[in-house]
N, CA, C and O atoms as a GROMACS GRO file, in nm:
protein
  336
    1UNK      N    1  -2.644  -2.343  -1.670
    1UNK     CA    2  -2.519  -2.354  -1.745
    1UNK      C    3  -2.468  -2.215  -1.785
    1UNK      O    4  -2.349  -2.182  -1.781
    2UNK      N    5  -2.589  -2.124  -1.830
    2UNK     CA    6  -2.550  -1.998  -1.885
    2UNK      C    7  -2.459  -1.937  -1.745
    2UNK      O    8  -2.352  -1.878  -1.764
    3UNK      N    9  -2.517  -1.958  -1.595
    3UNK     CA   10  -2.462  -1.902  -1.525
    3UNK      C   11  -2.331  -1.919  -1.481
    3UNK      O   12  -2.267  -1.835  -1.418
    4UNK      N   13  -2.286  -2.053  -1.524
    4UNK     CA   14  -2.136  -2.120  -1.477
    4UNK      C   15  -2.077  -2.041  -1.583
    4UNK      O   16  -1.995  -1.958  -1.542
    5UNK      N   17  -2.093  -2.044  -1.695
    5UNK     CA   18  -1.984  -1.964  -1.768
    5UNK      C   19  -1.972  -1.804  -1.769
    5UNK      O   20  -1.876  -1.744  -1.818
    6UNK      N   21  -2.120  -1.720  -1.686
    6UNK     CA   22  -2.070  -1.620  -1.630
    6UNK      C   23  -1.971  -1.650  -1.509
    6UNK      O   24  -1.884  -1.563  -1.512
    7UNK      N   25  -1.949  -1.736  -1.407
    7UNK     CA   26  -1.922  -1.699  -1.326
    7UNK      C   27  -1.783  -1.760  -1.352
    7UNK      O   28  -1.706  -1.715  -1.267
    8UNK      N   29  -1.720  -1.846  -1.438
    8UNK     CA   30  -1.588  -1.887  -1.500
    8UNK      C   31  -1.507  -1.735  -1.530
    8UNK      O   32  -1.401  -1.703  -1.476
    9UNK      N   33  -1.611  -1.621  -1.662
    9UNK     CA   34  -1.524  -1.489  -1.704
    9UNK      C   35  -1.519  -1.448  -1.564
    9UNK      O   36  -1.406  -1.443  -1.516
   10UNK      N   37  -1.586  -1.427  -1.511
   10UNK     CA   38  -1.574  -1.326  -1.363
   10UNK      C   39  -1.469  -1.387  -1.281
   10UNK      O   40  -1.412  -1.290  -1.230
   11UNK      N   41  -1.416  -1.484  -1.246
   11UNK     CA   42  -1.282  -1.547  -1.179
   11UNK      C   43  -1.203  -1.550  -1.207
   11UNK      O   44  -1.107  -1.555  -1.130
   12UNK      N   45  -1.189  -1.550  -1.390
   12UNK     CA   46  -1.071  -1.523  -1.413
   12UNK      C   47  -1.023  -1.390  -1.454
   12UNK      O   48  -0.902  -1.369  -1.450
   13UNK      N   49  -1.108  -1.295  -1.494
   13UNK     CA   50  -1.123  -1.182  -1.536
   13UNK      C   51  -1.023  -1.102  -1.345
   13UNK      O   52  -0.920  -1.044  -1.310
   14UNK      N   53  -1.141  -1.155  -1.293
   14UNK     CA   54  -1.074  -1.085  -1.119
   14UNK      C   55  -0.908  -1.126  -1.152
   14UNK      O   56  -0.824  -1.042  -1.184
   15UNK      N   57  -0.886  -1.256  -1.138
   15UNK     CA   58  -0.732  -1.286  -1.117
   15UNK      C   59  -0.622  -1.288  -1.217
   15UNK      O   60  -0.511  -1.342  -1.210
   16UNK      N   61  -0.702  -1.187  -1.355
   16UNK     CA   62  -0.621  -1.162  -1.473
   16UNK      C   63  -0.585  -0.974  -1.399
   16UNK      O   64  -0.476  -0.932  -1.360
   17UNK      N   65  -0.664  -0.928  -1.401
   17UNK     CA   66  -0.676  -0.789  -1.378
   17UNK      C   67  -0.570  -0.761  -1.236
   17UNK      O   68  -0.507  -0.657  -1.226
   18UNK      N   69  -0.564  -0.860  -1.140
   18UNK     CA   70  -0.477  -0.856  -1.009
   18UNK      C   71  -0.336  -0.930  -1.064
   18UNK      O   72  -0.230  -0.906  -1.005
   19UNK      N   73  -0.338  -0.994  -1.145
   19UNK     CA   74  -0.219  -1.006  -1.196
   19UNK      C   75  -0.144  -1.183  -1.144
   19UNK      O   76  -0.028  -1.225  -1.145
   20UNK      N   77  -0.260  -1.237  -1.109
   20UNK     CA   78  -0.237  -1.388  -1.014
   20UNK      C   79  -0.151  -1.504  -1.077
   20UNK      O   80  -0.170  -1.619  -1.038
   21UNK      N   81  -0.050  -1.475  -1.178
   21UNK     CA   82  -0.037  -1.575  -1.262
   21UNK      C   83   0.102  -1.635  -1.146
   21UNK      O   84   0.188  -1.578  -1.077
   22UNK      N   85   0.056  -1.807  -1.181
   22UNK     CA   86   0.156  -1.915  -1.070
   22UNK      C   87   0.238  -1.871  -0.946
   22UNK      O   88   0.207  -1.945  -0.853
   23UNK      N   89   0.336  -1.773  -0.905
   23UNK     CA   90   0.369  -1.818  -0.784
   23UNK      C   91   0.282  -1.713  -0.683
   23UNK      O   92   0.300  -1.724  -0.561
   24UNK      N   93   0.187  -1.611  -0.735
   24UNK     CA   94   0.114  -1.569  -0.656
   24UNK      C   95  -0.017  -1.565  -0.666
   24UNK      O   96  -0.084  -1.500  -0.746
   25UNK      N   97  -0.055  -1.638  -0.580
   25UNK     CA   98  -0.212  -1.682  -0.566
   25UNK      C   99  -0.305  -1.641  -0.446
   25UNK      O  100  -0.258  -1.595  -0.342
   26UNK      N  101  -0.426  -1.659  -0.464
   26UNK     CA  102  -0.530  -1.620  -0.364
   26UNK      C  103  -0.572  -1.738  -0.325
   26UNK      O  104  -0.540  -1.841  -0.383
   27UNK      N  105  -0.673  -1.733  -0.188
   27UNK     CA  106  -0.716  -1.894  -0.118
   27UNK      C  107  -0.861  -1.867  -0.196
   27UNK      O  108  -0.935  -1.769  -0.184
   28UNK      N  109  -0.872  -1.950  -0.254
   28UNK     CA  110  -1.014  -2.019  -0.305
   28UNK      C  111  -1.142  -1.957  -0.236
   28UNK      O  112  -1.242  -1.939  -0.306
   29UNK      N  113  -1.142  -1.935  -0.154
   29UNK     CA  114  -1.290  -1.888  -0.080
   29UNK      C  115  -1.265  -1.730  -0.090
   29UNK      O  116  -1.315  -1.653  -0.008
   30UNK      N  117  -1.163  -1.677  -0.222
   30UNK     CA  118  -1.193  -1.547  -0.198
   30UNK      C  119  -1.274  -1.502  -0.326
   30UNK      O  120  -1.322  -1.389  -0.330
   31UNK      N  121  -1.292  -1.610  -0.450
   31UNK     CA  122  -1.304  -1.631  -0.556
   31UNK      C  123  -1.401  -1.587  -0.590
   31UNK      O  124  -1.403  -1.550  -0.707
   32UNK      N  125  -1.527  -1.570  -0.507
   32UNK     CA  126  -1.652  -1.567  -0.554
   32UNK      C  127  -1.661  -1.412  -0.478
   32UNK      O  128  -1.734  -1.328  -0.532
   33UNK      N  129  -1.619  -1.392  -0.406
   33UNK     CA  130  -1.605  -1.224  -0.346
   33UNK      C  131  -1.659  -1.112  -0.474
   33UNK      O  132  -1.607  -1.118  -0.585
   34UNK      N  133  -1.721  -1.054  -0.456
   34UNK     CA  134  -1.776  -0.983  -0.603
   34UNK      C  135  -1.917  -1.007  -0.684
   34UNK      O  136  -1.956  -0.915  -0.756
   35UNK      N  137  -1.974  -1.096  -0.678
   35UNK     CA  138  -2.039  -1.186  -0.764
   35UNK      C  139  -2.169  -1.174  -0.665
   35UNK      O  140  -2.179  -1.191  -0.544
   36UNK      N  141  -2.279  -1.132  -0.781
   36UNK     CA  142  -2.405  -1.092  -0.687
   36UNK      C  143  -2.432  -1.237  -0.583
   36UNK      O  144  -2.369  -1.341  -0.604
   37UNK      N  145  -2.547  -1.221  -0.455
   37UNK     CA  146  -2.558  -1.263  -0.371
   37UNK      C  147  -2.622  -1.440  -0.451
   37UNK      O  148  -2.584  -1.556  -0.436
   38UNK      N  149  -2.733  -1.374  -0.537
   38UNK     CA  150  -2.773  -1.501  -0.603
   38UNK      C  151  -2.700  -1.589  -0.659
   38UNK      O  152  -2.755  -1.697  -0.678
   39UNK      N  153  -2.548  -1.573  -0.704
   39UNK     CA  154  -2.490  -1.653  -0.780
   39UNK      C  155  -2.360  -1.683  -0.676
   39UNK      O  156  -2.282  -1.776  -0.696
   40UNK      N  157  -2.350  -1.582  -0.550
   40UNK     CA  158  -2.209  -1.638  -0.463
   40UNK      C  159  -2.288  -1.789  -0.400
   40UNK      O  160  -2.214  -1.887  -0.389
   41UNK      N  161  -2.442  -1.805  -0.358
   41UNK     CA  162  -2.462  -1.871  -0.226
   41UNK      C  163  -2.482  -1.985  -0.351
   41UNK      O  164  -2.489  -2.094  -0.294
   42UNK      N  165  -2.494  -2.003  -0.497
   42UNK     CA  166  -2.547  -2.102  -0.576
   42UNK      C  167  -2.460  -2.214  -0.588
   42UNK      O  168  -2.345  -2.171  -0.577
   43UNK      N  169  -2.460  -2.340  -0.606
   43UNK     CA  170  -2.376  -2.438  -0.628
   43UNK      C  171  -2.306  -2.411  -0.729
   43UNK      O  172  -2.186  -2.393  -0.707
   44UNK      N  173  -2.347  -2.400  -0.850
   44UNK     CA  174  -2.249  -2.352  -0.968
   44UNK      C  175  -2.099  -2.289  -0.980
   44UNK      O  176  -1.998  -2.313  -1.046
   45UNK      N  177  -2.156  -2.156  -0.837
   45UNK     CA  178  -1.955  -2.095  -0.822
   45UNK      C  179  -1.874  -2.264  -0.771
   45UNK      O  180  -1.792  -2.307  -0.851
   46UNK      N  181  -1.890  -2.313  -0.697
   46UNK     CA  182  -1.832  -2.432  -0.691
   46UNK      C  183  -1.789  -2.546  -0.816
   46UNK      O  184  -1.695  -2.625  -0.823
   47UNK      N  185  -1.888  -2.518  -0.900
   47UNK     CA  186  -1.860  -2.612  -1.030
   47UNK      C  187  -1.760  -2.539  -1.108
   47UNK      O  188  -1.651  -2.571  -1.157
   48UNK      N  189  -1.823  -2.440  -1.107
   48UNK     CA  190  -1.737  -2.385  -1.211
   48UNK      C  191  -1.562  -2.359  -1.180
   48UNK      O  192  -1.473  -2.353  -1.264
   49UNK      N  193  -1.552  -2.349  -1.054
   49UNK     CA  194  -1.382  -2.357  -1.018
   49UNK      C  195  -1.352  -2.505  -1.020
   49UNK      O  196  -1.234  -2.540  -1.028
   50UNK      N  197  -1.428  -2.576  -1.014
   50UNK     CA  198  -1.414  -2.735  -1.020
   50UNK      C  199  -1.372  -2.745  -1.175
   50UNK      O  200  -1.259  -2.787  -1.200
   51UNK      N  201  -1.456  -2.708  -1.280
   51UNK     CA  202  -1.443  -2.706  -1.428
   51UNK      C  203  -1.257  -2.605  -1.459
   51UNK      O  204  -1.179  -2.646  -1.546
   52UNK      N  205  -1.236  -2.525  -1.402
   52UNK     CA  206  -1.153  -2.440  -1.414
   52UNK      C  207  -1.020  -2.527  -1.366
   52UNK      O  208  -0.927  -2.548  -1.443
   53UNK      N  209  -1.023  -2.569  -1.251
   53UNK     CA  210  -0.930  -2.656  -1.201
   53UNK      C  211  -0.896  -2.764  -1.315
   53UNK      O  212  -0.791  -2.775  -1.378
   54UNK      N  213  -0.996  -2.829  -1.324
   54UNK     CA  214  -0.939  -2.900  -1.418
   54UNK      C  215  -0.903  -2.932  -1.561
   54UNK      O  216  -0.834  -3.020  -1.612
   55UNK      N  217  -0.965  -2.843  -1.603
   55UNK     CA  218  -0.896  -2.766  -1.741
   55UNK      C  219  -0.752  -2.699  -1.736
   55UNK      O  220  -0.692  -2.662  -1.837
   56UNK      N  221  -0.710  -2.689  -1.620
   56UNK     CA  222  -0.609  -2.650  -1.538
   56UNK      C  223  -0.604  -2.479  -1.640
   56UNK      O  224  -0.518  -2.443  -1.720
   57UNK      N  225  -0.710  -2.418  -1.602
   57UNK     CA  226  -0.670  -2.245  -1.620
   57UNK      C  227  -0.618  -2.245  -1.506
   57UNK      O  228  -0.502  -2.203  -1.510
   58UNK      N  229  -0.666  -2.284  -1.371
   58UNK     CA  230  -0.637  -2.211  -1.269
   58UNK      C  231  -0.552  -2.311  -1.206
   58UNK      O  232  -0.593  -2.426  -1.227
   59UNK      N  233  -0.427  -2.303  -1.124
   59UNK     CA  234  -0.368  -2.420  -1.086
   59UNK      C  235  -0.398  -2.356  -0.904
   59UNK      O  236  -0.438  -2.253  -0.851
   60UNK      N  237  -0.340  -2.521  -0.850
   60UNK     CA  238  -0.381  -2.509  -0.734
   60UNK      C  239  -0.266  -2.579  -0.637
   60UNK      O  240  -0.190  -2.674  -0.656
   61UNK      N  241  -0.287  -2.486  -0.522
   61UNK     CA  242  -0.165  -2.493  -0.442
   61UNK      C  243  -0.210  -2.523  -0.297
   61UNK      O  244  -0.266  -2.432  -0.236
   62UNK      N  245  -0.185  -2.672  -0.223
   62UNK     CA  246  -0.233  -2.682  -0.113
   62UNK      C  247  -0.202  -2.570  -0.022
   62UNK      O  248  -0.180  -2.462  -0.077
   63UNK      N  249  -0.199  -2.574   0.076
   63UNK     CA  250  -0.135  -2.526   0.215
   63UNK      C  251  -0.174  -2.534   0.308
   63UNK      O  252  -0.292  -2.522   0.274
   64UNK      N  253  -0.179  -2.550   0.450
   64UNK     CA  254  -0.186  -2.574   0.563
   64UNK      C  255  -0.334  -2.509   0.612
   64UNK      O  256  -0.432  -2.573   0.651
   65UNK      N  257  -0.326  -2.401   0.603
   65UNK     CA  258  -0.476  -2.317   0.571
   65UNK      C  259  -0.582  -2.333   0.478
   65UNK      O  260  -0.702  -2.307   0.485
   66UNK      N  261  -0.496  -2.393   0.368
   66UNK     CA  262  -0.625  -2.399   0.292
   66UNK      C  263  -0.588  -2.377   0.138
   66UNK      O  264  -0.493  -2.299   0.123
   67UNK      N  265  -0.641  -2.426   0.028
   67UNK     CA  266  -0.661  -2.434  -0.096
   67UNK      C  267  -0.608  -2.268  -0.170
   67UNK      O  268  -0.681  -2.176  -0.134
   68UNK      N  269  -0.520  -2.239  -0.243
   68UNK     CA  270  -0.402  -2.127  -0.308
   68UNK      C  271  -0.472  -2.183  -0.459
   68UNK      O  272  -0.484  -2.298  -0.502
   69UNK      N  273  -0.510  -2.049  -0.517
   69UNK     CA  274  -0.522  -2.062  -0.640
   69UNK      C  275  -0.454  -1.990  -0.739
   69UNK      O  276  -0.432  -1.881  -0.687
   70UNK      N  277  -0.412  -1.990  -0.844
   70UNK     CA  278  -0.344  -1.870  -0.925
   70UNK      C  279  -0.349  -1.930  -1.094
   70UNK      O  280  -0.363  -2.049  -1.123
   71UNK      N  281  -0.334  -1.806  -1.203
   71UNK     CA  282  -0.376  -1.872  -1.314
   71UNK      C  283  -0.236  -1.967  -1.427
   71UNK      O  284  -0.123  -1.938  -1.466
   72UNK      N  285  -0.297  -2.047  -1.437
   72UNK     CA  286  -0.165  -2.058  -1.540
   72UNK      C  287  -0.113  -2.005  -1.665
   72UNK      O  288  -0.193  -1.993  -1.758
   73UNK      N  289  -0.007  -1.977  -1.679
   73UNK     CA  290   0.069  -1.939  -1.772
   73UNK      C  291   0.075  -1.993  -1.913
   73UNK      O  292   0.085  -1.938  -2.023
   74UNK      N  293   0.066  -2.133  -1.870
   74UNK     CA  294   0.085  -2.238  -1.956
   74UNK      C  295  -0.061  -2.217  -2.064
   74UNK      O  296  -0.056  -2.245  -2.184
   75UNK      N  297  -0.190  -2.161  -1.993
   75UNK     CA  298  -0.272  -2.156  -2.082
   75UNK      C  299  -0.330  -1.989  -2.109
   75UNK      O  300  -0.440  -1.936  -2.097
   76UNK      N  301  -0.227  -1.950  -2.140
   76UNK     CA  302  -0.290  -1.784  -2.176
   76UNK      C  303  -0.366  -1.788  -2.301
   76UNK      O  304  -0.464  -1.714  -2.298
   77UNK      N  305  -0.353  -1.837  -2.381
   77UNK     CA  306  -0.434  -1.812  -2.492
   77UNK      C  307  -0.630  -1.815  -2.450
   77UNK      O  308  -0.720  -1.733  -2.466
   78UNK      N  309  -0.625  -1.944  -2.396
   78UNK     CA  310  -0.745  -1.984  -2.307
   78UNK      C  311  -0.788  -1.880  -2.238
   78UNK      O  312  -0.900  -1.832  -2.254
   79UNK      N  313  -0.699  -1.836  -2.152
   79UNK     CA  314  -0.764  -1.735  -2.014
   79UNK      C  315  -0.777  -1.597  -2.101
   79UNK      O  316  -0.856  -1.519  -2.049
   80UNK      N  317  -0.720  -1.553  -2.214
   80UNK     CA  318  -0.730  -1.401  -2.287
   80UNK      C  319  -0.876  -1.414  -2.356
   80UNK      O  320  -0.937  -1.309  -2.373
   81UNK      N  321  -0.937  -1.537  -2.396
   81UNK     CA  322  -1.021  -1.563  -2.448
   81UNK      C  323  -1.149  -1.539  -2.358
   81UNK      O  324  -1.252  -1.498  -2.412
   82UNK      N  325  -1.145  -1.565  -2.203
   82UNK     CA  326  -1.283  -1.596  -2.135
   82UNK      C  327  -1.214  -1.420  -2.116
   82UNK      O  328  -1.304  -1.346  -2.155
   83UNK      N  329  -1.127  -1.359  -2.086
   83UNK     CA  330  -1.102  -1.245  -2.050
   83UNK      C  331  -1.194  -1.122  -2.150
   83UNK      O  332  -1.281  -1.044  -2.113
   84UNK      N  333  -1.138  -1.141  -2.278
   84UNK     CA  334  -1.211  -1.061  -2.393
   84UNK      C  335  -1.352  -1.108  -2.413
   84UNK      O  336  -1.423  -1.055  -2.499
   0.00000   0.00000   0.00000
């Protein structure tokens, strides 16, 4: 558990710092890019964008290629919080 909520600051921290908020987003499988080897190959990075999704920090954008993520706006207070 301790590790899902490291790996929650670290995703959003990445796509606060790049600046990802709603109409520009990254594809999902770039998310864990960064994140030592033990915690990219672990099930958890998966939960935890699962947990993120639907708390809706992070909103999500189909496309033809593949799953677009970017943060929402709607919850900055939330995302400044896992940020600090």
């Amino acid at each position: 558990m301790e590790d899902r909520s490291t790996i929650k600051k670290f995703i959003v921290r990445k796509l606060y710092r790049k600046r990802m908020w709603l109409h520009k987003h990254t594809n999902i499988n770039n998310l864990p890019k960064g994140l030592s080897n033990e915690l990219r190959v672990s099930k958890e990075v998966k939960k935890a964008i699962e947990e993120l999704l639907k708390y809706q920090i992070l909103l999500s954008k189909p496309t033809h290629y593949g799953l677009e993520v970017s943060l929402n706006p709607k919850k900055i207070k939330e995302i400044e919080e896992l940020v600090d």
